[in-house]
N, C-alpha and C positions, 0 to 999 in steps of 0.2 A: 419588517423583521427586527428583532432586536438581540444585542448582543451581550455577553457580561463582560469584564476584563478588557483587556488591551485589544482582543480578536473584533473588530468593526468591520464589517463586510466594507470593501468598494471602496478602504484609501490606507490601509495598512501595511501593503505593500511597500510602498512609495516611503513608509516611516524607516530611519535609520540607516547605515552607512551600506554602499554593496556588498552585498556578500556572492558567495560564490556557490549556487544550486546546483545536486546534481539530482534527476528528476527521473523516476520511470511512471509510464503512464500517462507519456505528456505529449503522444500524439492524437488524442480525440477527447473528447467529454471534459471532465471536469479538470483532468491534468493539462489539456492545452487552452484552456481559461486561464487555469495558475501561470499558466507559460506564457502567455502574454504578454499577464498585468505583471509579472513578474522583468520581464525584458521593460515595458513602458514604466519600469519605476527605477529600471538603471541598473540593475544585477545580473550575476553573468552566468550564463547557463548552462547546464549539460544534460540533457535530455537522451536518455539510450533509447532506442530505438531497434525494432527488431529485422530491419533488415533496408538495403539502401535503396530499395522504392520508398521505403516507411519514412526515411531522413528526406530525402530531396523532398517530396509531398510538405514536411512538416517544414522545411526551412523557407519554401516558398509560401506558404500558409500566414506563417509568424511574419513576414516580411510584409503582406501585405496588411493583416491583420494592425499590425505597428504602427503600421505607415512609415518605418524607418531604416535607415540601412543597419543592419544589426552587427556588420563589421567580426569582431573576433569575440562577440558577446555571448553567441550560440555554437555548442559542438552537438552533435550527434551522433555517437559512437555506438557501431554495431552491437546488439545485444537481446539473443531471442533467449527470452527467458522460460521457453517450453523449455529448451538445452541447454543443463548445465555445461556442457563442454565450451560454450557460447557466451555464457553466462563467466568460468573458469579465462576467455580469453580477453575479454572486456576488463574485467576486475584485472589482470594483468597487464593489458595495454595500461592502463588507468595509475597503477602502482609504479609504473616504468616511468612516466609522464609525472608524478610526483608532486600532483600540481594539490594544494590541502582543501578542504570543501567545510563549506563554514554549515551548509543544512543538505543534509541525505533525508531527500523525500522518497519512501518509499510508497505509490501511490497506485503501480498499474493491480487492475482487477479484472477478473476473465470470469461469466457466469454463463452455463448455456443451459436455461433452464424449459423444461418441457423432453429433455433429451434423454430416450428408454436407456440409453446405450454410453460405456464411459469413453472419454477419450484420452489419448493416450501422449504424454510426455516423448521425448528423443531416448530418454531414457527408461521409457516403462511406465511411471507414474500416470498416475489419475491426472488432467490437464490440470484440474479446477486449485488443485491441492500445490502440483508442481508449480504453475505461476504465480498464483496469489502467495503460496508460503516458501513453495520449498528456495526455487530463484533467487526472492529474499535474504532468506537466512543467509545465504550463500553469497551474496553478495555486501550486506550487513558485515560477517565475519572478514570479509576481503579486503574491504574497504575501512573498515575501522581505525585502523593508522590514519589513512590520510584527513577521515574527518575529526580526530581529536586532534590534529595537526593545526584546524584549521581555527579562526579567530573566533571567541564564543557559540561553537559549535554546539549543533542539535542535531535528533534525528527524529523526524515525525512518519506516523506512519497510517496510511489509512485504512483503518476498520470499518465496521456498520453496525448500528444497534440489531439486527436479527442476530449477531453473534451470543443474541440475551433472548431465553425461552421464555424469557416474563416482558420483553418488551413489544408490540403490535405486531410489527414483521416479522419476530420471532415465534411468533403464536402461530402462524399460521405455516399448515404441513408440519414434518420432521422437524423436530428441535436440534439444537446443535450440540454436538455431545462426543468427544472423543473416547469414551472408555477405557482403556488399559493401551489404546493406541496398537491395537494387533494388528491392523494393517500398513504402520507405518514401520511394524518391527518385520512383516512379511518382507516390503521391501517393493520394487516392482513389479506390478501386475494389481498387486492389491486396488479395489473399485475404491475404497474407503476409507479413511484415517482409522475406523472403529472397528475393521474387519467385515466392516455388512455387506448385504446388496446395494449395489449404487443407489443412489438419490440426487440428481443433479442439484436440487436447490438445497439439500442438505449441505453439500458439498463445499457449497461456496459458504453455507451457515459457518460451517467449521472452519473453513480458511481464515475465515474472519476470528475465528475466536483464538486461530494459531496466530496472526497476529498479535494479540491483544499480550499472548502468552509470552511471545518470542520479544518483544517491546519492554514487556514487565523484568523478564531473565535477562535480557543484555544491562536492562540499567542496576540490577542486583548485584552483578558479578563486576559492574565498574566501580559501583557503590564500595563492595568490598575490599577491591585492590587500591581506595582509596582515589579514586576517579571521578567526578561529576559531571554530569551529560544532561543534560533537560532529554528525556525522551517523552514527544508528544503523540499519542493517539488519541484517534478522532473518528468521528462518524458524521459526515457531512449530510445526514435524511434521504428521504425518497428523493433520488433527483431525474424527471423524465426529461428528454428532450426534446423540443418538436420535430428536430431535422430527425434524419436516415440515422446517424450513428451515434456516436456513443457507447454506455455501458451496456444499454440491452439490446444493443443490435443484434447478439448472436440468440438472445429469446425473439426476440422477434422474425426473426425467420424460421423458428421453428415451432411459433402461431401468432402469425400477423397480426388475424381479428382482435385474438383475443387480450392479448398487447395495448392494440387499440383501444379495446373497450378499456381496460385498465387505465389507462392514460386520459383516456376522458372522462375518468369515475373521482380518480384519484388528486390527476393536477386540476382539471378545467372545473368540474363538478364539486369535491369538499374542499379543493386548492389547501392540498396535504404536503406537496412536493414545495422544493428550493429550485430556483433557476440554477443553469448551469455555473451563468455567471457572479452570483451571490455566493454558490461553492466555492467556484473555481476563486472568490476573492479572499475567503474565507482559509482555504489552506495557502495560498501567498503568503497570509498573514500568521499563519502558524511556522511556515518556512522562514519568518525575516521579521518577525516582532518578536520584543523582548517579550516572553511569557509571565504572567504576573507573580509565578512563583520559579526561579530562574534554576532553579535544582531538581533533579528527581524526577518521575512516572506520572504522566498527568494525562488523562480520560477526559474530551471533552464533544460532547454530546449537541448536532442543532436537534431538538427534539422539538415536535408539533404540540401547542398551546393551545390551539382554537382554530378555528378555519380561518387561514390564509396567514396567521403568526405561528413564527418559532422563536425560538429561544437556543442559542447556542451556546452552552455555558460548561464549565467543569461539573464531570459526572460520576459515579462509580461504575464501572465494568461486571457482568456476571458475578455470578459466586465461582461456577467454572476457569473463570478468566484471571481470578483472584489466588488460586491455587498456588501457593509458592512449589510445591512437589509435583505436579502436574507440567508446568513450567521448568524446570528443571529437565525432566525425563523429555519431553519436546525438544528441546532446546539439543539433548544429546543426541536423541534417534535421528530428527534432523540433519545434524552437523556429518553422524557417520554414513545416513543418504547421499549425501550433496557431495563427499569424501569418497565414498565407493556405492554408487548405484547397482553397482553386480551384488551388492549382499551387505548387511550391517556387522560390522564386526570392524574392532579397534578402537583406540583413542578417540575422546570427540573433543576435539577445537572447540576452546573455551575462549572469550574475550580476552585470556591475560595473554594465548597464546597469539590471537589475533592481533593487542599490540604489539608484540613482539616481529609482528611478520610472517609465522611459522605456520599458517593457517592455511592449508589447499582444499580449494573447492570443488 
């Protein structure tokens, strides 16, 4: 695999002084790869987790994984980000504690593909929509003091190239397509960001490209208030695993075989897929290396070259994802979601208001 820029899979971690991670997503797949190599290069962690089965599981894991005693380097603080009320008491503990964070990786992903039927957020929401975006934002907006707090802060965040109807995984099924956003003005209940019939792997199409949105708007609105943040999105490729879990665990119980057969078409057969751990080194290094352009909104893409090479290098994002007006109107519906789940209506928390403090999630 090859890389451009500073991002080198498998020693980029390890470059530069500790910094202080706070990481969602970083109990399986590619988030507890980053959590590892991120502990074995000396930085100190804060991994939310959605409940204290989820923590004890992942501290014993890291520990042995390490091979080290991890001492006061890992916290794990409760946080199911189906519930923003959960979501609202984290980001609080977290603000109390006051402690500043040099990279906010936003990384957990939830896809349950093959599924006729939606599922449903603490608050109503679609799952696919409420963890992948909506938790986020809401967490983003909360947290934002403490990471401009913190010493050459970033916030990376991770997307996927299906969020792009012209790129290979996006071609296939439903393209990703927010519309006029009718279902995220409905509110709870709504199946779909765009007011449709559900589409589970739409679903997760669109989260990804509400990232892309929500990444692009927070670095605008710091931009303007005269604030500089490197915000990094990325698409780390098809990545399968060979174990039990991971990110398609939840498609794969709702068809095994077919799963199966994919995994062995895709990794073993054209060898299209990234190991877990080439990812998982790969956003290390976007959480804790200097970026080669250290200002501003940067898209960086591993995309497949040939069988068995990629290439991971700075990309463009959709034309959808490019939307500065799109992005905007997101960014608002979102915040007064996250703000009042019984119905949208009122102010939406902006970045200026976030650093400020005044921001409730």
């Amino acid at each position: 695999m090859t890389a451009d820029g500073d991002h080198q899979a498998g020693n980029s971690a390890s470059a530069g002084p500790p910094r202080h991670v706070l990481l969602t997503g970083g109990s399986s797949g590619i988030g507890l790869e980053a959590a590892q190599q991120l502990l074995e290069a000396g930085h100190r962690l804060t991994v939310l987790c959605r409940d204290a089965a989820t923590a004890g599981h992942l501290v014993q894991v890291l520990a042995q994984l390490s091979g080290q005693r991890l001492g006061g380097r890992l916290a794990t603080p409760i946080c199911d980000l189906s519930d923003l009320a959960s979501v609202e008491r984290c980001a609080e503990d977290l603000l109390t504690a006051a402690e500043p964070i040099e990279s906010l990786v936003l990384n957990a992903g939830l896809q349950y593909s093959g599924a006729r039927e939606p599922r449903w957020s603490a608050q109503g929401f679609e799952l696919t929509i409420a963890v992948n975006h909506l938790a986020h934002q809401a967490l983003l907006q909360r947290l934002l003091p403490l990471l401009l707090q913190g010493t050459t802060p970033r916030l990376v965040v991770t997307s996927s190239e299906v969020h792009d109807p012209t790129s290979a995984g996006g071609k296939v099924g439903q393209p990703a397509g927010l519309g006029d956003l009718a279902g995220l003005r409905q509110g709870p209940g709504a199946a779909m960001l765009d007011g449709g019939p559900f589409n589970a792997e739409k679903a997760y199409k669109d989260s990804k490209l509400c990232n892309l949105l929500m990444a692009r708007e927070l670095e605008r609105q710091l931009r303007q208030q005269g604030q500089s943040l490197p915000v990094l999105a990325w698409s780390p490729g098809l990545v399968i695993p060979r174990g039990s879990g991971g990110f398609f665990r939840y498609s794969r119980s709702q068809n095994p075989f077919g799963q199966a057969l994919f995994a062995l078409v895709a990794r073993d057969l054209l060898r299209l897929t990234e190991t877990p751990t080439r990812a998982g080194a790969l956003l290390a290094g976007l959480a804790t290396t200097s970026p080669p352009d250290p200002v501003g909104f940067q898209y960086w893409s591993n995309r497949v070259q040939g069988t068995g090479r990629l290439r991971f290098e700075a990309s463009q994002p959709s034309v959808e994802a490019r939307c500065d007006e799109l992005a905007r109107e997101l960014w608002t519906l979102t915040a007064q979601a996250a703000a009042n789940p019984g119905g949208n209506t009122g102010e939406s928390p902006s970045a200026d208001a976030a650093i400020s403090g005044t921001v409730q999630s």
